[in-house]
N, C-alpha and C positions, 0 to 999 in steps of 0.2 A: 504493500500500500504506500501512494505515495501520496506526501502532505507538502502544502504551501508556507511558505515560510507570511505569514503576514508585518512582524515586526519581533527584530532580536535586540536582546538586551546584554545577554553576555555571549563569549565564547561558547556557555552550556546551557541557557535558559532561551526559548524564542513563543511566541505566539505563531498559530499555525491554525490552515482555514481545514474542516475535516469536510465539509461541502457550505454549499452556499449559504446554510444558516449559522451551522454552530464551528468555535474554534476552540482551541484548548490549550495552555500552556506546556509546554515539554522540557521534560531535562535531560541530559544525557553529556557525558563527556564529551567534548569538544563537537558537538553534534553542530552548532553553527558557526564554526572554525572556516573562516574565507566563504562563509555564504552571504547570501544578501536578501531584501525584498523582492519574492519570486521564486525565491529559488526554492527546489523539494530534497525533502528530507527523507531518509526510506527509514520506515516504523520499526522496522531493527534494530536501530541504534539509539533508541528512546527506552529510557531506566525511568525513569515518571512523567506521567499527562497527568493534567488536571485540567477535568472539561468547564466551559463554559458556559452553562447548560440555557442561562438567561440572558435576555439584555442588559438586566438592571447587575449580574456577574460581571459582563465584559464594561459596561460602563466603572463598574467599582474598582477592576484592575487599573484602569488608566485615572482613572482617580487618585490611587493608590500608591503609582510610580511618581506622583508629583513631589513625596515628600518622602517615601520609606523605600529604603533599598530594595530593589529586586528578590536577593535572600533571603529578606524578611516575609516579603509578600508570598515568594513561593511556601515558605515553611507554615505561610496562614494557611493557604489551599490545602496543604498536606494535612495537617490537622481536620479540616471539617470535613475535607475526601475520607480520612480517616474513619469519622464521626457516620458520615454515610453509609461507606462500604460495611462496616463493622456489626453496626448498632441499627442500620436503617433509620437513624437518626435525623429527621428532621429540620433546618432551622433557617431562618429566615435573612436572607441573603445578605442584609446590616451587618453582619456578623463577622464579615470578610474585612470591613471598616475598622468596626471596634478590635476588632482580636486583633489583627495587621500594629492598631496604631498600640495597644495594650504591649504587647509581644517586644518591638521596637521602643516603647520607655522604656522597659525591665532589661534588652540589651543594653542600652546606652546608662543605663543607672548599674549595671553588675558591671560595663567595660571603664566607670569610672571610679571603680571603689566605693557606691553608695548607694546600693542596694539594699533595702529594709525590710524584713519578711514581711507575709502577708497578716492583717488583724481580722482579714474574714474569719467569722465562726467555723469548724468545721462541720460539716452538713450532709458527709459521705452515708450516713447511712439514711438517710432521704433520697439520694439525688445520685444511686448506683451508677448508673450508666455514665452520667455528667462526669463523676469523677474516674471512671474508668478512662473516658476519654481524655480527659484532661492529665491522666498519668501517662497516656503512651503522649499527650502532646507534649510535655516538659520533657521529655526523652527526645522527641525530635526537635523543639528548639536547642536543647543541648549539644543535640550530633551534627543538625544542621548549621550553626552561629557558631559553635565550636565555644562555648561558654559552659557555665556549671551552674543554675539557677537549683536554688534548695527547691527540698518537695513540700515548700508552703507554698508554691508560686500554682501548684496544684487546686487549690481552691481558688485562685484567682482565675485561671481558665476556667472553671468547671461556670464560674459565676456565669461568664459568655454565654455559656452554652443554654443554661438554664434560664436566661434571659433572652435567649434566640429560638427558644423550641417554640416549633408549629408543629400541629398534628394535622396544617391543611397545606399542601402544595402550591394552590390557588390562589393564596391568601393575598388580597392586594390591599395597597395601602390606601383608607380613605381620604381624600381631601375636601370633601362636603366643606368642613370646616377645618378653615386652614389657621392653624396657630402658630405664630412667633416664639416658640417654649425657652427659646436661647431669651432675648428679650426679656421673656414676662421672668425668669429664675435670676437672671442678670439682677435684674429688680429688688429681688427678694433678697442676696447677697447683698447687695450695696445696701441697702435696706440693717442688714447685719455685720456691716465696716468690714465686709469681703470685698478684696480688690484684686486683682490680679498684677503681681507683684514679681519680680527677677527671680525669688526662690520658689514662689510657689506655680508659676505658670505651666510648669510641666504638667502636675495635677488638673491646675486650671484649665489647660487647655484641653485634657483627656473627656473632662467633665463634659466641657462644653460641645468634643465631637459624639458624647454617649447624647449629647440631647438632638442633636442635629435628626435622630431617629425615633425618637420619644412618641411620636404618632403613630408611626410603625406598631411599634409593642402595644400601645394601650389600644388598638385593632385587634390585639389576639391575646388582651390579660385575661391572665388564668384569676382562679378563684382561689381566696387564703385558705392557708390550714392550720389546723395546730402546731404545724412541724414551723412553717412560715411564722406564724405570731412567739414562738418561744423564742425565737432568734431577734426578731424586731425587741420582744421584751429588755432582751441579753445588748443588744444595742443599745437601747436607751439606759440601762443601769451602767456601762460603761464609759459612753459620750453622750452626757446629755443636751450637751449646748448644741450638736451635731442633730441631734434628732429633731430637738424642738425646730432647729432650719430646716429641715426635711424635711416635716409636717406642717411648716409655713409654705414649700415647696408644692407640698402636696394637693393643700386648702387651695393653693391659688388655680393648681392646671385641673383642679373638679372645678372648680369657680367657671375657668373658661370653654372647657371641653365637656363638661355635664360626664367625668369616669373619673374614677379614684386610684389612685395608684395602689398596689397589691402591696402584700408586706415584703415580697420579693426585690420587686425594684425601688422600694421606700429603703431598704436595704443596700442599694447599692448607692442610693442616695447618699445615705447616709455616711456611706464611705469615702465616697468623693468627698464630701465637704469635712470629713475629718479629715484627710490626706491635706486638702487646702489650707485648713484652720491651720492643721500644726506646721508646715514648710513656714506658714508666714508667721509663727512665732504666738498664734494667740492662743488665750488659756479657754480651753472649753466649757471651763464652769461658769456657764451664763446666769 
């Protein structure tokens, strides 16, 4: 079989057309060594494809190369191909986004000496599968980046995951009502002398591309559980100044959207804005 080269990135990583609809990324040693745009590649000397399956995949690849290396983005694919193949795992193509951009701070924060475990609660015996996946994925960040992230960073993927599952294929995003969430949460921060500041921006900014999809998820929130509110409890006895912005967070996007955010993603709120709080040095006991 042979494949179109569409656009190479390195000597081993290229995009390639599989027919006129879908394309897929491939890896393979020196596989586009002196090739070009046009030129075919024979399916023998590809060691991983990762398909392309949507529009809204191939748009988020090139999204994706604007600001995170090639190696990082492939090692996201690898993971949720992973998640797929494996588990038949579901989730909703944001994922590619958040994980890429998640995946790429925790290199850049282990490649400068200031890497800090994860505070997520653990939750493995909820969320079996999530963290199965999220264990072979720390294993391929590892062999792929060539780094050593501890198996706390373990519950921070799984978070991903668990905040990306769809049980519908079809699931499209409403824009009935279109909300500003980066905006209206901005609000709410500055509202609580949160600024985005030279230490904390890293967080900052991670926060601000998880909301960029915030419409997305509250399209397909799941319903609480008891496993869900034990953890949201365990958050608020922990950081509470974290929580009570989270739930000022919360009041505001039901205020505007008429849906309440789940204890899941009140949850990961919640983390963000601890991550934030503490880089810039403020004490959470509000």
């Amino acid at each position: 079989m042979q494949l179109i080269i569409k656009q190479i990135f390195n000597n081993n990583t290229a995009v390639v057309e599989l027919d006129s609809d879908q394309r897929a990324i491939i890896k393979g040693k020196g596989i586009a060594f002196n090739k070009s745009k046009g030129s075919t590649i024979n399916s023998a000397a590809i060691e991983k494809i990762f398909y392309l399956d949507t529009v809204d995949s191939q748009k988020n690849l090139y999204f994706l190369l604007k600001d995170i290396p090639i190696d990082v983005v492939t090692t996201t694919y690898e993971i949720v191909d992973y998640a797929k193949k494996q588990f038949n795992y579901l989730v909703q193509d944001y994922i590619y986004i958040t994980l890429s951009d998640h995946i790429y701070g925790a290199y850049k924060r282990c490649m400068e000496g200031n890497y800090t475990p994860s505070h997520i609660p653990d939750m493995s015996d909820k969320y079996i599968e999530e963290y199965l996946i999220a264990s072979a994925g720390v294993n391929i960040i590892n062999q792929n980046l060539e780094i050593d992230l501890p198996s706390s960073e373990i519950r921070n993927l799984a978070l991903h995951f668990i905040n990306a599952h769809t049980n519908d294929k079809t699931s499209e995003l409403d824009l009935t009502k279109e909300i500003d969430f980066t905006k209206l949460i901005k609000k709410v921060l500055l509202q609580n002398n949160i600024f985005r500041t030279k230490s904390n921006r890293n967080y900052y900014d991670r926060f601000m591309v998880h909301l960029q999809y915030l419409e997305q998820r509250l399209n397909n929130m799941s319903a609480d559980t008891k496993f869900d509110r034990k953890f949201e409890l365990e958050m608020e006895r922990d950081y509470p100044g974290s929580t009570s912005i989270a739930k000022q967070v919360s009041a505001e996007i039901k205020n505007a959207r008429g849906v309440e955010l789940n204890n899941k993603e009140l949850l990961y709120f919640i983390i963000h804005i601890q991550r934030i709080t503490q880089e810039a040095g403020l004490n959470d006991a509000r």
